[in-house]
Predicted model as a PDB file, atoms N, CA, C, CB and O in Angstrom, pLDDT in the B-factor column:
MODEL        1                                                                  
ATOM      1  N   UNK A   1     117.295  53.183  32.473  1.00 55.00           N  
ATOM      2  CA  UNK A   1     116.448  52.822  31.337  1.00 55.00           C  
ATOM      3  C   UNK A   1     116.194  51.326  31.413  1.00 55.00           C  
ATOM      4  CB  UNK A   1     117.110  53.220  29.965  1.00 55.00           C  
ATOM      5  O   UNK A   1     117.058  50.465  31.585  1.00 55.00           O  
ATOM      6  N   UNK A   2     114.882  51.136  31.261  1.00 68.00           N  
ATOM      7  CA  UNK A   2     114.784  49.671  31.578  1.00 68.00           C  
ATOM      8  C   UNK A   2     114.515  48.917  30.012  1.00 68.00           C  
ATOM      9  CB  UNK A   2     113.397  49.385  32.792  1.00 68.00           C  
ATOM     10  O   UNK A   2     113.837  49.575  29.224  1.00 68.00           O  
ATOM     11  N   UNK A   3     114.965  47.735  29.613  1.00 65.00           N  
ATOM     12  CA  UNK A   3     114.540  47.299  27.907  1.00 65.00           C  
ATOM     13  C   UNK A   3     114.645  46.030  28.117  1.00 65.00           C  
ATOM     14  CB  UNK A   3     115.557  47.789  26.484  1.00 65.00           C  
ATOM     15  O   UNK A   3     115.472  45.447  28.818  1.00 65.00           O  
ATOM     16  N   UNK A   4     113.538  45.478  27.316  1.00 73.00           N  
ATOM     17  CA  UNK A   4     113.906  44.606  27.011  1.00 73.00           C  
ATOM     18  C   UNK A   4     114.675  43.698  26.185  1.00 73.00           C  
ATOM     19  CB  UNK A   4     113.442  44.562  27.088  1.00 73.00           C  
ATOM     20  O   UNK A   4     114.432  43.331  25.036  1.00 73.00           O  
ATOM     21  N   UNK A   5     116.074  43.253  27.288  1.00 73.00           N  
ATOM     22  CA  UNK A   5     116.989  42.665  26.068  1.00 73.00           C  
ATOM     23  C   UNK A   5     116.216  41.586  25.615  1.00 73.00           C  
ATOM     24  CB  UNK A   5     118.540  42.124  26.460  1.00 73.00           C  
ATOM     25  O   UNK A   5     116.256  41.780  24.400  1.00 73.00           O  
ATOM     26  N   UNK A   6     115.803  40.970  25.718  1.00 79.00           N  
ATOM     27  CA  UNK A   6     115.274  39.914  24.390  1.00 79.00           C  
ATOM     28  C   UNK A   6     114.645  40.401  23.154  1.00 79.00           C  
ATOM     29  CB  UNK A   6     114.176  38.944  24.840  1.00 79.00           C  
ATOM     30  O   UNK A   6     114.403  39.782  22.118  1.00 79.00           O  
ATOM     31  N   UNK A   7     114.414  41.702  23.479  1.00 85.00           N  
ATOM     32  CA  UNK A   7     113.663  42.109  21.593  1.00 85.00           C  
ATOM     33  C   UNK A   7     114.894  42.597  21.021  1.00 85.00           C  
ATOM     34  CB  UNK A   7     112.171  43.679  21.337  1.00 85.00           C  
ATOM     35  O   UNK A   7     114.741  42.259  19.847  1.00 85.00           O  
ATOM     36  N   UNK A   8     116.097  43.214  21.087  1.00 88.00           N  
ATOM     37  CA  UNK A   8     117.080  43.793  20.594  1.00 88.00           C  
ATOM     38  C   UNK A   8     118.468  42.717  20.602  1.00 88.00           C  
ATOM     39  CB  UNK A   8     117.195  45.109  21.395  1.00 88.00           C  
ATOM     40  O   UNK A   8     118.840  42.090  21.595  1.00 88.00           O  
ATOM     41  N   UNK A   9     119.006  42.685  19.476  1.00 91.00           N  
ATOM     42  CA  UNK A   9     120.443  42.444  19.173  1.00 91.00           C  
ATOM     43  C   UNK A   9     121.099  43.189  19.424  1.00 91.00           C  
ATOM     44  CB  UNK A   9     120.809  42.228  18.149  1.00 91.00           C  
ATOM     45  O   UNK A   9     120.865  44.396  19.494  1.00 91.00           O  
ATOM     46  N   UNK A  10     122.769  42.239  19.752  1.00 91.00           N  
ATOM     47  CA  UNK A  10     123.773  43.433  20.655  1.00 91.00           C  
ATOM     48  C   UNK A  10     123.771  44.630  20.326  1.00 91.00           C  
ATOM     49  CB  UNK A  10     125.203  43.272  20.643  1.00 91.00           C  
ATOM     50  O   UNK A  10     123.731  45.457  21.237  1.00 91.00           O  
ATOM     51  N   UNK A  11     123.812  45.073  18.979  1.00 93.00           N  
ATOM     52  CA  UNK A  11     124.493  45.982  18.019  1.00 93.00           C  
ATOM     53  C   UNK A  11     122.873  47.195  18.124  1.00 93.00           C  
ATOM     54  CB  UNK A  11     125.021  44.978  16.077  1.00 93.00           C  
ATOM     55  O   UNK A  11     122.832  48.171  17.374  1.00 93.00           O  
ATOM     56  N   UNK A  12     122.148  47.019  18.743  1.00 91.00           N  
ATOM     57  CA  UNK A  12     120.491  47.844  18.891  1.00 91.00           C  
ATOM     58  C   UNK A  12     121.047  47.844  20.168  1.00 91.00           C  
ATOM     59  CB  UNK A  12     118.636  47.032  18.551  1.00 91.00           C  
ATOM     60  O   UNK A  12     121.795  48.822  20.139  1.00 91.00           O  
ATOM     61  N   UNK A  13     121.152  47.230  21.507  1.00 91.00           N  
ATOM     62  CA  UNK A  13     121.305  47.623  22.793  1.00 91.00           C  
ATOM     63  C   UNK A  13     122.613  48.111  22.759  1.00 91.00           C  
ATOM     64  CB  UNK A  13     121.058  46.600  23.798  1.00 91.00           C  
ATOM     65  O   UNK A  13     122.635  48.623  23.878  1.00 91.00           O  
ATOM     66  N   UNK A  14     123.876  48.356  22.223  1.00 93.00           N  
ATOM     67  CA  UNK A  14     125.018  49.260  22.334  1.00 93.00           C  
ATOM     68  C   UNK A  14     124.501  50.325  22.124  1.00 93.00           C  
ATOM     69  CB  UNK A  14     126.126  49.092  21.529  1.00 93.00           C  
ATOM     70  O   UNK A  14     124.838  51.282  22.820  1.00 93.00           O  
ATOM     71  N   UNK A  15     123.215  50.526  20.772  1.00 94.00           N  
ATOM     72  CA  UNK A  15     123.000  51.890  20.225  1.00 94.00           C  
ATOM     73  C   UNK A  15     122.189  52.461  21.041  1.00 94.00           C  
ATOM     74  CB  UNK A  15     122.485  51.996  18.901  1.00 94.00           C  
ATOM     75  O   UNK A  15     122.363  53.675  21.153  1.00 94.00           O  
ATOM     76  N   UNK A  16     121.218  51.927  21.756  1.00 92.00           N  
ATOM     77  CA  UNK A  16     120.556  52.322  22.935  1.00 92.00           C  
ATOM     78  C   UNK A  16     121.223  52.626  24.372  1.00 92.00           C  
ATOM     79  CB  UNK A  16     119.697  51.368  23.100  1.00 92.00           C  
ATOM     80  O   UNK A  16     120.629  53.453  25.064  1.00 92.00           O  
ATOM     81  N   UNK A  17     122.281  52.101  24.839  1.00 93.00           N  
ATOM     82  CA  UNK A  17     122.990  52.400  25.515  1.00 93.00           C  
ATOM     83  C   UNK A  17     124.113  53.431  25.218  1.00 93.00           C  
ATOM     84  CB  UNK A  17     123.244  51.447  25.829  1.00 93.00           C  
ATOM     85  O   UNK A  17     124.831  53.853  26.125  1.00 93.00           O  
ATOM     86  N   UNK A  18     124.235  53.788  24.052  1.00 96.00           N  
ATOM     87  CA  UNK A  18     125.130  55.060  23.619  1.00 96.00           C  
ATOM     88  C   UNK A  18     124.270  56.179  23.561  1.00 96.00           C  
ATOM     89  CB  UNK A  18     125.864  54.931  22.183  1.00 96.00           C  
ATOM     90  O   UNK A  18     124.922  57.223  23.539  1.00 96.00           O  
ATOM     91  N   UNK A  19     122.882  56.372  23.525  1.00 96.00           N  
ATOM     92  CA  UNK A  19     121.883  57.068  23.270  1.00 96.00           C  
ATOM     93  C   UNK A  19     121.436  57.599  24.913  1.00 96.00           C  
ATOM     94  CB  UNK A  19     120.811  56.153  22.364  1.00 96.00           C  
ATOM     95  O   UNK A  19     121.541  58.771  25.275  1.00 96.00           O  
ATOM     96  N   UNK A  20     121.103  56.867  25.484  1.00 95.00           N  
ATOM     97  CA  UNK A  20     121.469  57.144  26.922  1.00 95.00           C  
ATOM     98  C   UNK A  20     122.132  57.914  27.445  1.00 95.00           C  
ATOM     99  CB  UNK A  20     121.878  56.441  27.398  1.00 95.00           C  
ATOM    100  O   UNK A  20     121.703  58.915  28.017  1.00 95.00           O  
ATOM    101  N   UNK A  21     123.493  57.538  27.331  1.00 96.00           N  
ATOM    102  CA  UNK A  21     124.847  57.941  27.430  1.00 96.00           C  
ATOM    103  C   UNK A  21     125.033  59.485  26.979  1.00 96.00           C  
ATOM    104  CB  UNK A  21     125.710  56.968  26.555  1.00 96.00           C  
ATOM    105  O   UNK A  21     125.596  60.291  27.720  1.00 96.00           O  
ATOM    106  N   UNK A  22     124.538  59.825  25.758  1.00 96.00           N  
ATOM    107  CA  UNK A  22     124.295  61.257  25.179  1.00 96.00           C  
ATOM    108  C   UNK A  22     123.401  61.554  26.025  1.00 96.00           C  
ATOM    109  CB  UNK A  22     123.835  61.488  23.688  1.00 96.00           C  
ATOM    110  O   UNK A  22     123.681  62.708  26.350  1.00 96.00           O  
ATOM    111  N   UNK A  23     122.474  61.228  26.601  1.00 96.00           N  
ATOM    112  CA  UNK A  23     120.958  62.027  27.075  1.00 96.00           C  
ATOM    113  C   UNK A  23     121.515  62.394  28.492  1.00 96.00           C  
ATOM    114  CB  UNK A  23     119.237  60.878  27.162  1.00 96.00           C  
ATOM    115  O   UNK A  23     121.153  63.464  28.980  1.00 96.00           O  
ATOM    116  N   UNK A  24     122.107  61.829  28.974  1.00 96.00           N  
ATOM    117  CA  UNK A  24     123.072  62.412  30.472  1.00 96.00           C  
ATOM    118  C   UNK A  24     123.489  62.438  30.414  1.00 96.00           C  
ATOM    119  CB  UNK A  24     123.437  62.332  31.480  1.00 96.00           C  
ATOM    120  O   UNK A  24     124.053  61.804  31.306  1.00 96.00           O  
ATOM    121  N   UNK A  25     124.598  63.164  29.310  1.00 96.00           N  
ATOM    122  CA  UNK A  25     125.977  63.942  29.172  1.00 96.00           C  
ATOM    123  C   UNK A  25     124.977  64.982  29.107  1.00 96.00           C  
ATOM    124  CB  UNK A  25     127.246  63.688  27.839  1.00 96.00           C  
ATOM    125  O   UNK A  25     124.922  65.827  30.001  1.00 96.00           O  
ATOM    126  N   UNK A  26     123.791  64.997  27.643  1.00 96.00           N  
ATOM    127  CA  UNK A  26     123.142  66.450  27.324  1.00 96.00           C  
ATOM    128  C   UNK A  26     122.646  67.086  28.980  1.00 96.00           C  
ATOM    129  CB  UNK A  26     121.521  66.212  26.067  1.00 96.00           C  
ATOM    130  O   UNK A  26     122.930  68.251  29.256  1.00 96.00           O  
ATOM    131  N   UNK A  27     122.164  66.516  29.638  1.00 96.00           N  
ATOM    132  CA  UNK A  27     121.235  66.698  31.231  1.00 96.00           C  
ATOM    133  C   UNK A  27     122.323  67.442  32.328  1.00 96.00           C  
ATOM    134  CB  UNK A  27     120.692  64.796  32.061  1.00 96.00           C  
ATOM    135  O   UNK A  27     122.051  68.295  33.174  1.00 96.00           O  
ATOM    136  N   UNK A  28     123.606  66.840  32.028  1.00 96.00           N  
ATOM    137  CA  UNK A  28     124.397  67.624  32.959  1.00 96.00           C  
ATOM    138  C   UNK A  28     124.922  68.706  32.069  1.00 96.00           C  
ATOM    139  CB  UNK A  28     125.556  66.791  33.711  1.00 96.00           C  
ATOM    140  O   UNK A  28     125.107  69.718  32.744  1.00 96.00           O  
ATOM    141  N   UNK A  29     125.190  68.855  30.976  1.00 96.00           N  
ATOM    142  CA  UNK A  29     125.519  70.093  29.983  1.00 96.00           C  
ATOM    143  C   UNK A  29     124.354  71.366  30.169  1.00 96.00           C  
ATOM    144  CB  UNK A  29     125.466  69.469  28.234  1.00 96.00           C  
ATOM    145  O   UNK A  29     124.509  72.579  30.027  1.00 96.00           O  
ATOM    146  N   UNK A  30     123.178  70.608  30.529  1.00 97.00           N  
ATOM    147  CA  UNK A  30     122.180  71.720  30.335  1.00 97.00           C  
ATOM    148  C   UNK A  30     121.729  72.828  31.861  1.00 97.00           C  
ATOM    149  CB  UNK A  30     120.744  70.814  29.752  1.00 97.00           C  
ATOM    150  O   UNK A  30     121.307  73.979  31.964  1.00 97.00           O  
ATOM    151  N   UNK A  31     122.140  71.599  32.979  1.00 96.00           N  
ATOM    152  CA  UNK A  31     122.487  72.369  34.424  1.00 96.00           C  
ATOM    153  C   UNK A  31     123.276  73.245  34.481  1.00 96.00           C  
ATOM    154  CB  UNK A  31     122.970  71.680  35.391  1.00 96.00           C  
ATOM    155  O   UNK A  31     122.915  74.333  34.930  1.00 96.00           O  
ATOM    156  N   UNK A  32     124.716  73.026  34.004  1.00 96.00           N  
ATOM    157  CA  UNK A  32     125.689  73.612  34.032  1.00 96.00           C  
ATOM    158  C   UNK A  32     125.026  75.494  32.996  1.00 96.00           C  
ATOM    159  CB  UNK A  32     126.987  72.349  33.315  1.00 96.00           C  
ATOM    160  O   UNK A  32     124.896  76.644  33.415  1.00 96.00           O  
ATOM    161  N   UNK A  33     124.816  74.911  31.730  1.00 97.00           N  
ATOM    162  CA  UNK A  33     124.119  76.284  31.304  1.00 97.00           C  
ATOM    163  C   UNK A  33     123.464  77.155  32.154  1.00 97.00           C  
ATOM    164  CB  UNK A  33     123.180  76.084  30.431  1.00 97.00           C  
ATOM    165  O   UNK A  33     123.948  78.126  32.737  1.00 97.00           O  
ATOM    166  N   UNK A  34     122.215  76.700  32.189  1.00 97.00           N  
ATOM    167  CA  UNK A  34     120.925  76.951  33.497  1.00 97.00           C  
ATOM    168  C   UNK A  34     121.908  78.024  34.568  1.00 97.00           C  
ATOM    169  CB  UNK A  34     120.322  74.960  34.612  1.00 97.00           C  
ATOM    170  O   UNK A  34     122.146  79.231  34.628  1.00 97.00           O  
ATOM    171  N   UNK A  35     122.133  77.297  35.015  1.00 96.00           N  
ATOM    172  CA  UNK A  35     123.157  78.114  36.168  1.00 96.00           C  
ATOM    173  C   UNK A  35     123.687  79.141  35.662  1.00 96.00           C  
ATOM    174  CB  UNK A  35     124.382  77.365  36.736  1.00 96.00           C  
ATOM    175  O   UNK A  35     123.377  80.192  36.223  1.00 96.00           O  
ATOM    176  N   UNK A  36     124.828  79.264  34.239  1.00 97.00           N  
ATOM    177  CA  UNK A  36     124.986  80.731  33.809  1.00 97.00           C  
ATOM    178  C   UNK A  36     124.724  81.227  33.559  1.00 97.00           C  
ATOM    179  CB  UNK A  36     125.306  81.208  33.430  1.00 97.00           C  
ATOM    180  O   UNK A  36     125.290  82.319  33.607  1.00 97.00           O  
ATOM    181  N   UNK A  37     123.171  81.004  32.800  1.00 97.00           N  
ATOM    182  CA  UNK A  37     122.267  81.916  32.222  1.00 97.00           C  
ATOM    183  C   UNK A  37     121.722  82.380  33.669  1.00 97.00           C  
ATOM    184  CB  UNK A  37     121.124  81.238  31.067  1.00 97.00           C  
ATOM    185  O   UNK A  37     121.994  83.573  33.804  1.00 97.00           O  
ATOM    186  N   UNK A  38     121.077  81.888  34.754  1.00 97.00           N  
ATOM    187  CA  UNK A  38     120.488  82.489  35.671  1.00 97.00           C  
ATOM    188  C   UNK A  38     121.418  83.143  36.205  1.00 97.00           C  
ATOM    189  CB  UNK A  38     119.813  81.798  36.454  1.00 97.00           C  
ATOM    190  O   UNK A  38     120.913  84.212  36.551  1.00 97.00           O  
ATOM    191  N   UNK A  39     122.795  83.120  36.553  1.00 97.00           N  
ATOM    192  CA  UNK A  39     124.180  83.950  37.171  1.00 97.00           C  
ATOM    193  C   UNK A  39     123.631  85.292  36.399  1.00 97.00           C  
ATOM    194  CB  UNK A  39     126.120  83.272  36.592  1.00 97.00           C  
ATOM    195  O   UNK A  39     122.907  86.180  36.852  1.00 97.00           O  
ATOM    196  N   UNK A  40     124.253  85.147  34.976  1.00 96.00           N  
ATOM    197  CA  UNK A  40     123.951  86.301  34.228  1.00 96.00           C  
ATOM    198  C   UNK A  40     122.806  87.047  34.021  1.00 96.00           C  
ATOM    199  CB  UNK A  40     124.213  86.090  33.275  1.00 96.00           C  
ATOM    200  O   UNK A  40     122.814  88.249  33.758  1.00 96.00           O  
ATOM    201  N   UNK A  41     121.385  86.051  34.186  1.00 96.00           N  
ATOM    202  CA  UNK A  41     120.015  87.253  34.210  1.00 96.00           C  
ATOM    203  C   UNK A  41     120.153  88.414  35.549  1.00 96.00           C  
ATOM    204  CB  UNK A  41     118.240  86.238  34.523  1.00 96.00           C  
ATOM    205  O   UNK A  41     120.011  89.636  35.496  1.00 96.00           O  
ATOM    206  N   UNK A  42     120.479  87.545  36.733  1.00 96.00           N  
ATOM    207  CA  UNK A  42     120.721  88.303  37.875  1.00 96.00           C  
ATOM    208  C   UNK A  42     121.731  89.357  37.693  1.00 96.00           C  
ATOM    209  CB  UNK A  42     121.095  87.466  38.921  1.00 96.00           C  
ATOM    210  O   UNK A  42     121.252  90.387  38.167  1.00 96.00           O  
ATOM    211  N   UNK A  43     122.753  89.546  37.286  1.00 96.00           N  
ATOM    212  CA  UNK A  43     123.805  90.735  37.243  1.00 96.00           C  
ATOM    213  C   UNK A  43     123.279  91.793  36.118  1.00 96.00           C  
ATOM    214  CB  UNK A  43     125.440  90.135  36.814  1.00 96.00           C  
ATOM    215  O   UNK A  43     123.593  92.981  36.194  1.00 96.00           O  
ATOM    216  N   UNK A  44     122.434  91.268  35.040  1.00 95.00           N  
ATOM    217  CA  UNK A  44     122.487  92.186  33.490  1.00 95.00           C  
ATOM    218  C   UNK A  44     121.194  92.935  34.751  1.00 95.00           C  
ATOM    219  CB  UNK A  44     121.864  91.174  31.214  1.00 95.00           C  
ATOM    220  O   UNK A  44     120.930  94.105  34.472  1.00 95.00           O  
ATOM    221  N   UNK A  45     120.579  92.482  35.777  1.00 95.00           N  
ATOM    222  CA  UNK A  45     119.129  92.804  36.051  1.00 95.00           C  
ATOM    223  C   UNK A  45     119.623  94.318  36.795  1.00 95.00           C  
ATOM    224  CB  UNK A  45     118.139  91.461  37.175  1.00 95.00           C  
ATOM    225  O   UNK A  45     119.249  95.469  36.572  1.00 95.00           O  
ATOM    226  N   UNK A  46     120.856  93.635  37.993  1.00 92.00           N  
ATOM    227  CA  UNK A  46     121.215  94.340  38.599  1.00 92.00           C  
ATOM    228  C   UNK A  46     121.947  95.773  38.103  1.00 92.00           C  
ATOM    229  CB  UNK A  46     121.734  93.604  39.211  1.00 92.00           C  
ATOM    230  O   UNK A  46     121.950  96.852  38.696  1.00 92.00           O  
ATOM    231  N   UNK A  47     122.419  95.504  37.121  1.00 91.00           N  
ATOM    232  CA  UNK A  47     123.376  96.543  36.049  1.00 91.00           C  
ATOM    233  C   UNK A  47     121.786  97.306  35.531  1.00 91.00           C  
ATOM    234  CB  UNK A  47     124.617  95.438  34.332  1.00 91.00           C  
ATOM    235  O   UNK A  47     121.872  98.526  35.674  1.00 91.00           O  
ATOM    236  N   UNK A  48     121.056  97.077  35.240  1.00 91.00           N  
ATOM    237  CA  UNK A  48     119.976  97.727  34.837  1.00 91.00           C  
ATOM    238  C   UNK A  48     119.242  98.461  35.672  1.00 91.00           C  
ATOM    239  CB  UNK A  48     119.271  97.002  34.340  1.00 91.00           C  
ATOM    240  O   UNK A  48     118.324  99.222  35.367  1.00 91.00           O  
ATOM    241  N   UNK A  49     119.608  98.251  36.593  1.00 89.00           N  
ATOM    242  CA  UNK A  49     118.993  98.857  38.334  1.00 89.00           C  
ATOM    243  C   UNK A  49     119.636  99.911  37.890  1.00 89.00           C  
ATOM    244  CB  UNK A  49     119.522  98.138  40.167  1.00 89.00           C  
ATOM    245  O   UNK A  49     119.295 100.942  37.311  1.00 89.00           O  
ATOM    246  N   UNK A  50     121.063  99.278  38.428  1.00 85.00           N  
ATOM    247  CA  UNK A  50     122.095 100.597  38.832  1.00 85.00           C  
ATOM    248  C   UNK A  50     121.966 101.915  37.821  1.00 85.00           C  
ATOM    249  CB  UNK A  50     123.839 100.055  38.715  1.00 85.00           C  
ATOM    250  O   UNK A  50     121.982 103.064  38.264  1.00 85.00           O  
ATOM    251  N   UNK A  51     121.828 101.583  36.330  1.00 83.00           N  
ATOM    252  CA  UNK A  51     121.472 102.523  35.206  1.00 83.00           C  
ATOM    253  C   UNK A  51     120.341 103.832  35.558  1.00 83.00           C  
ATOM    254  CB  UNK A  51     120.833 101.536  34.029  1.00 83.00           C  
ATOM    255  O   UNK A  51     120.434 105.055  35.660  1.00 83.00           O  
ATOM    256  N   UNK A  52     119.429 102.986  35.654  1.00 82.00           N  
ATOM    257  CA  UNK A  52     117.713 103.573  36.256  1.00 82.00           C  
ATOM    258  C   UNK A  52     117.919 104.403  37.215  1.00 82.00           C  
ATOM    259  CB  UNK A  52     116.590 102.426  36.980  1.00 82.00           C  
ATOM    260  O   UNK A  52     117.489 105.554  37.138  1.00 82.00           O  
ATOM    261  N   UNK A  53     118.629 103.948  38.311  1.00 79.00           N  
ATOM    262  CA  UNK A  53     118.813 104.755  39.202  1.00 79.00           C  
ATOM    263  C   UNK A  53     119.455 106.220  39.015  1.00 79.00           C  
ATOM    264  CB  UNK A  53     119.418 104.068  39.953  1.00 79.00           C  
ATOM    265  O   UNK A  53     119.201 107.395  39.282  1.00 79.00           O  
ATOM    266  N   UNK A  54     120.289 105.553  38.491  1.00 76.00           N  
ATOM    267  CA  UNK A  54     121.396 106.590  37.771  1.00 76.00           C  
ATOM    268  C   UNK A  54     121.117 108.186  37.376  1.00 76.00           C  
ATOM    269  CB  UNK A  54     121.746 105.943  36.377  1.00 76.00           C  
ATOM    270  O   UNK A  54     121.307 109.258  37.950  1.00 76.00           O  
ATOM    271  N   UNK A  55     120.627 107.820  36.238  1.00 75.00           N  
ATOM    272  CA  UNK A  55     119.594 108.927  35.607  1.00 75.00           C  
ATOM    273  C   UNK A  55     118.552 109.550  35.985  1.00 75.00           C  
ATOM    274  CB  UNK A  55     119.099 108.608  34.747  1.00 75.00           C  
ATOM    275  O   UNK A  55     118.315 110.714  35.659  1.00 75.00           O  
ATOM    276  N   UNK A  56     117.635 108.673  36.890  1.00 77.00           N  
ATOM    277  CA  UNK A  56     116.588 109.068  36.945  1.00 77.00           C  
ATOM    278  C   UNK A  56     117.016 110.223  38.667  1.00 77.00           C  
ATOM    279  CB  UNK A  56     115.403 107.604  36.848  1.00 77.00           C  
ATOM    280  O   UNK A  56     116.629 111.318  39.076  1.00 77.00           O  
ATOM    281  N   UNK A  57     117.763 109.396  39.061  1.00 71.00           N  
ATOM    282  CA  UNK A  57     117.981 110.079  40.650  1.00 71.00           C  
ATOM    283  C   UNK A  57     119.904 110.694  40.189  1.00 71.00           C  
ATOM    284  CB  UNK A  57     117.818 108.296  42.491  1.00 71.00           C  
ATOM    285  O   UNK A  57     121.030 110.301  40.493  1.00 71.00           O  
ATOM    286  N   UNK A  58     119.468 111.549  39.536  1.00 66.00           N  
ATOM    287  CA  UNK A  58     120.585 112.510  38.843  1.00 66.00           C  
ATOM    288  C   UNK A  58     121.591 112.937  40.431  1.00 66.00           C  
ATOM    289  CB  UNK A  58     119.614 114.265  37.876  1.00 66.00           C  
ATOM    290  O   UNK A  58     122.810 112.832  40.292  1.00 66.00           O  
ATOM    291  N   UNK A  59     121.218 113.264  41.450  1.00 67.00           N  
ATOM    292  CA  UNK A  59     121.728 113.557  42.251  1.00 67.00           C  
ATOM    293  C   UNK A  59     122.625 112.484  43.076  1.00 67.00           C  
ATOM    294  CB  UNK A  59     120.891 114.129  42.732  1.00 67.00           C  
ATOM    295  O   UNK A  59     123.547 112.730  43.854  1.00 67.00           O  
ATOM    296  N   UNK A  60     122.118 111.274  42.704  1.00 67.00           N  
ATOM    297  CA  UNK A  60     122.904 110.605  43.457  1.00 67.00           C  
ATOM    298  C   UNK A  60     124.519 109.951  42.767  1.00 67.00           C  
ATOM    299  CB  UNK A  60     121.922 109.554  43.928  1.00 67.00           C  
ATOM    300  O   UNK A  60     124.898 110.207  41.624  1.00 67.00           O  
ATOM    301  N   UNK A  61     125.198 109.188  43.643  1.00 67.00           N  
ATOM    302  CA  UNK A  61     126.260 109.712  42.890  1.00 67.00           C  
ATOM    303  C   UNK A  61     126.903 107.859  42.407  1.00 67.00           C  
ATOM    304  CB  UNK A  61     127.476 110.996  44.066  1.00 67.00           C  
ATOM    305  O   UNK A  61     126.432 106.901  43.020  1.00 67.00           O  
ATOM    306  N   UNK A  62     127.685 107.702  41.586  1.00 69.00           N  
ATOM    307  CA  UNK A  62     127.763 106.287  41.195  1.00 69.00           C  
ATOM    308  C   UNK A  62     128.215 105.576  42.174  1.00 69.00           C  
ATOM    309  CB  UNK A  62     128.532 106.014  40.102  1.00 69.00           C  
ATOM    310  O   UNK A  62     128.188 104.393  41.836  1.00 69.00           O  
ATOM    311  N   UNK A  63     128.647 105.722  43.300  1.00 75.00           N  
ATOM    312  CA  UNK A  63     128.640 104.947  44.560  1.00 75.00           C  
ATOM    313  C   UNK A  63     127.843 104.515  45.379  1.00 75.00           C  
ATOM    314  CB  UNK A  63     129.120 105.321  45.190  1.00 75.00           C  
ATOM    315  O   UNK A  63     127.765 103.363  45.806  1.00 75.00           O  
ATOM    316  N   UNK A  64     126.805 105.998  45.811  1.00 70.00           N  
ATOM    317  CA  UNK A  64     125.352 105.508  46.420  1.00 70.00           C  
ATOM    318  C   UNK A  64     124.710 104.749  45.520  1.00 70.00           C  
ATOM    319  CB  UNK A  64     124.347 106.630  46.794  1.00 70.00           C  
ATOM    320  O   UNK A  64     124.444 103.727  46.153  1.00 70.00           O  
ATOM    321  N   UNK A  65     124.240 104.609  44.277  1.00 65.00           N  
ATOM    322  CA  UNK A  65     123.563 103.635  43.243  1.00 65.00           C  
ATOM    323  C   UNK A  65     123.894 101.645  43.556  1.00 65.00           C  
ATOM    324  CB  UNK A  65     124.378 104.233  41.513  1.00 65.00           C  
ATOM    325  O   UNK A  65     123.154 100.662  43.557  1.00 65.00           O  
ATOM    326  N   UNK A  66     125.482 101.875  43.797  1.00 71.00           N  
ATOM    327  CA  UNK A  66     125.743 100.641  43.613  1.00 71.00           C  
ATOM    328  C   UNK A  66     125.450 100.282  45.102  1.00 71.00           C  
ATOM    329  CB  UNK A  66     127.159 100.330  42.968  1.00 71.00           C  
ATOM    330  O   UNK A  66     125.243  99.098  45.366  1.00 71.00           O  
ATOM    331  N   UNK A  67     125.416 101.245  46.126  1.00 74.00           N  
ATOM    332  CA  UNK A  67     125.529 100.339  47.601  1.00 74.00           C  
ATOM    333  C   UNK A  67     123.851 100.107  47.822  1.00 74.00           C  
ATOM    334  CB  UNK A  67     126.417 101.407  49.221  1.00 74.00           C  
ATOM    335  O   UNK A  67     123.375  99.087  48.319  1.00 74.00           O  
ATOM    336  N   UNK A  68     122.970 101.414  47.287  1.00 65.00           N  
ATOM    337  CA  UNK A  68     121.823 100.668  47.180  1.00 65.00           C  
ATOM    338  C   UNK A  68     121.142  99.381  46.721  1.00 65.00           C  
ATOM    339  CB  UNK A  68     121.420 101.204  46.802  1.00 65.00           C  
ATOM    340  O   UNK A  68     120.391  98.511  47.162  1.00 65.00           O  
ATOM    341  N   UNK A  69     121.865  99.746  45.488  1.00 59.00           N  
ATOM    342  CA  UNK A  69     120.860  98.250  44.595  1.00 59.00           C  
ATOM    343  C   UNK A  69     121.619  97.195  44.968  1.00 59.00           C  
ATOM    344  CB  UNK A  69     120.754  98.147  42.608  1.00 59.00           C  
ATOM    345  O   UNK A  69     121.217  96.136  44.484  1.00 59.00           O  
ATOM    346  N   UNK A  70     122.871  97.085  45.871  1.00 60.00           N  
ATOM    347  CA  UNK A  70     123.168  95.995  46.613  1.00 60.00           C  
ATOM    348  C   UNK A  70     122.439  95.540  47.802  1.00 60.00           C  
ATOM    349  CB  UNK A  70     124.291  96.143  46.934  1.00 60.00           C  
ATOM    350  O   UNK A  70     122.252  94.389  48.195  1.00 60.00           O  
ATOM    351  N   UNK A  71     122.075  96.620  48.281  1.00 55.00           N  
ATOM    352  CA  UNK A  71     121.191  96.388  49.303  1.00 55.00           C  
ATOM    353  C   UNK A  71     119.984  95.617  48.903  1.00 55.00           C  
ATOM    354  CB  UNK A  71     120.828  97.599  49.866  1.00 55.00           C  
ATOM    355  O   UNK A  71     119.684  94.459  49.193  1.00 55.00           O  
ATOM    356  N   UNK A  72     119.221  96.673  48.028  1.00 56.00           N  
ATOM    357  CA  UNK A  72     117.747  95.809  47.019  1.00 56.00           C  
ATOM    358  C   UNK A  72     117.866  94.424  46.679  1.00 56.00           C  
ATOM    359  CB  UNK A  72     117.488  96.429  45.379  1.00 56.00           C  
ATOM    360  O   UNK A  72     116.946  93.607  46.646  1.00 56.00           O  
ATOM    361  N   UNK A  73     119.357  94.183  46.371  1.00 55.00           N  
ATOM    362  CA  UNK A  73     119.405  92.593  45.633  1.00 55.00           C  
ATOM    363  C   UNK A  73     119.396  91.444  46.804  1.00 55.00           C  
ATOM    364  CB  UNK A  73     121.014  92.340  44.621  1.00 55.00           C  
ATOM    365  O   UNK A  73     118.876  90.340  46.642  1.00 55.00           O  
ATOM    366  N   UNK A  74     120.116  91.910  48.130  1.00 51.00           N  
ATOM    367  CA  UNK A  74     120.303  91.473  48.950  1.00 51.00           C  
ATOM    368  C   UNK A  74     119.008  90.286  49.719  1.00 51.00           C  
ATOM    369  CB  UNK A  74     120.738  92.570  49.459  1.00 51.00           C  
ATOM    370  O   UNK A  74     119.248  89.717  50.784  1.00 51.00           O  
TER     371      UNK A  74                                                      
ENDMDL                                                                          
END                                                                             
């Protein structure tokens, strides 16, 4: 962040520099999310495969389901 210290007193550039400080704590808090939410869209997607399959291909059996849609995800 670039500022100009000559328009601000200490006690305005601490608060600007603590403000900062929150905005890339929030930036790495929000990667870290990102990542579990996308972990988790991918598995709820895959679990929803395996379901579909399930039912719809009555014959097959809960083992072939899962080695397929591993394959599909692959």
């Amino acid at each position: 962040m670039k500022v100009d210290k000559n328009k601000f007193n200490y006690w305005q550039l601490r608060d600007l520099q603590d403000e900062q400080k929150n905005q890339d704590e929030a930036t790495k808090r929000l990667k870290v999310i990102n990542a579990a939410y996308q972990k988790a869209q991918a598995y709820l997607s895959d679990e929803v495969q395996k379901i579909y399959r399930r039912y719809f291909y009555a014959d097959i059996t809960a083992d072939e389901v899962a080695s397929t849609s591993h394959h599909l995800s692959s």
